[in-house]
C-alpha positions in Angstrom: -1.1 -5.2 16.3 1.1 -5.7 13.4 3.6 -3.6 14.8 3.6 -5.3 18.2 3.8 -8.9 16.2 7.0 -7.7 14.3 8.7 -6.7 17.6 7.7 -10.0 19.2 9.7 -11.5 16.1 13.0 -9.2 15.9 13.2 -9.8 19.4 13.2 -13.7 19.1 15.2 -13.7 16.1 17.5 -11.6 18.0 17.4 -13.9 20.7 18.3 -16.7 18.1 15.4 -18.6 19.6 14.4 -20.1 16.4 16.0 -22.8 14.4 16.8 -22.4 10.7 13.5 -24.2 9.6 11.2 -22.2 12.6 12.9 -19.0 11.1 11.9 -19.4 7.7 8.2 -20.4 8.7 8.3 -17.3 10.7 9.5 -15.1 8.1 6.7 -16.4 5.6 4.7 -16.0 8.5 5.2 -12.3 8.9 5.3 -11.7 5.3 1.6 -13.1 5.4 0.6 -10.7 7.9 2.4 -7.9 6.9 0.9 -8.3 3.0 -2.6 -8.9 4.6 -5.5 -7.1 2.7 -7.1 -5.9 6.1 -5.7 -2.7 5.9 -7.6 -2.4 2.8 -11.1 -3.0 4.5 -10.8 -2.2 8.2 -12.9 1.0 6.9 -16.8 1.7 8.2 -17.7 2.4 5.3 -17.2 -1.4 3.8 -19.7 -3.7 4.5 -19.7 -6.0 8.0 -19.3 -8.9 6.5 -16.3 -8.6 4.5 -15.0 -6.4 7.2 -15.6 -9.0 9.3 -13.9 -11.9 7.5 -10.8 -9.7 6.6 -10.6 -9.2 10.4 -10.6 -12.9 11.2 -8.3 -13.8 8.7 -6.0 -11.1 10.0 -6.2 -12.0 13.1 -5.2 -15.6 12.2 -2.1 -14.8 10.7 -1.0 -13.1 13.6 -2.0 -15.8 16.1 0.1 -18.5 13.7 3.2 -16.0 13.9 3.2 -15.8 17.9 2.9 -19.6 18.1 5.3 -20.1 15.7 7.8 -17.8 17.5 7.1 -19.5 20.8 4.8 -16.7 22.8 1.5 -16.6 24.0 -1.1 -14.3 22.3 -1.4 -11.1 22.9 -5.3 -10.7 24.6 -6.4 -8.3 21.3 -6.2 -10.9 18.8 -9.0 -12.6 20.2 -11.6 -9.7 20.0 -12.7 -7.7 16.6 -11.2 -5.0 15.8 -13.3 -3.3 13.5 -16.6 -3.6 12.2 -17.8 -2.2 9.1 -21.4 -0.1 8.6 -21.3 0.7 4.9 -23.5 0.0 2.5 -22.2 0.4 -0.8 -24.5 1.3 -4.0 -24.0 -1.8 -6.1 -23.6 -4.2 -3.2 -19.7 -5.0 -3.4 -16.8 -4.1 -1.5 -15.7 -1.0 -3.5 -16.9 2.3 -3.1 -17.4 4.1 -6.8 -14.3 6.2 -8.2 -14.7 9.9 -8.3 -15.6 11.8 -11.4 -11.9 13.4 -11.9 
């Protein structure tokens, strides 16, 4: 998805499309999306919750960059992605380090 956003955007920068103001917003935009913390807990083995609320927020970001370049959005940004199962042992987000 993120990959299909930034190509969205170099083609409409490329395009010149955007005025100097739109461009920055856009380039804040992507750096939002691109920075996002979903990659970090797109994982089954996080819990659904989180999962789910990094997934939302994710897909947000991404919506706000297409609208802010000027195109519809893209049909997967309106379904869940991923969907965590995991329970961890003390109830967080992070699983325990390994014993090195």
């Amino acid at each position: 998805m993120l990959c299909a956003a930034k190509a969205v955007y170099d083609e409409v920068l490329a395009a010149g499309e955007l005025d100097a103001g739109r461009r920055e917003l856009a380039q804040r935009q992507l750096a939002l999306c691109e920075a996002s913390d979903w990659f970090w807990w797109f994982g089954d083995y996080n819990p659904a919750t989180t999962v789910a609320e990094f997934d939302t927020l994710f897909r947000s970001h991404l919506g706000q960059l297409y609208r802010l370049l000027g195109r519809p959005l893209p049909v997967e940004l309106a379904s869940i992605q991923f969907v965590g199962r995991g329970a961890p042992e003390l109830g967080g987000v992070m699983r325990r380090g390994q014993d090195g």
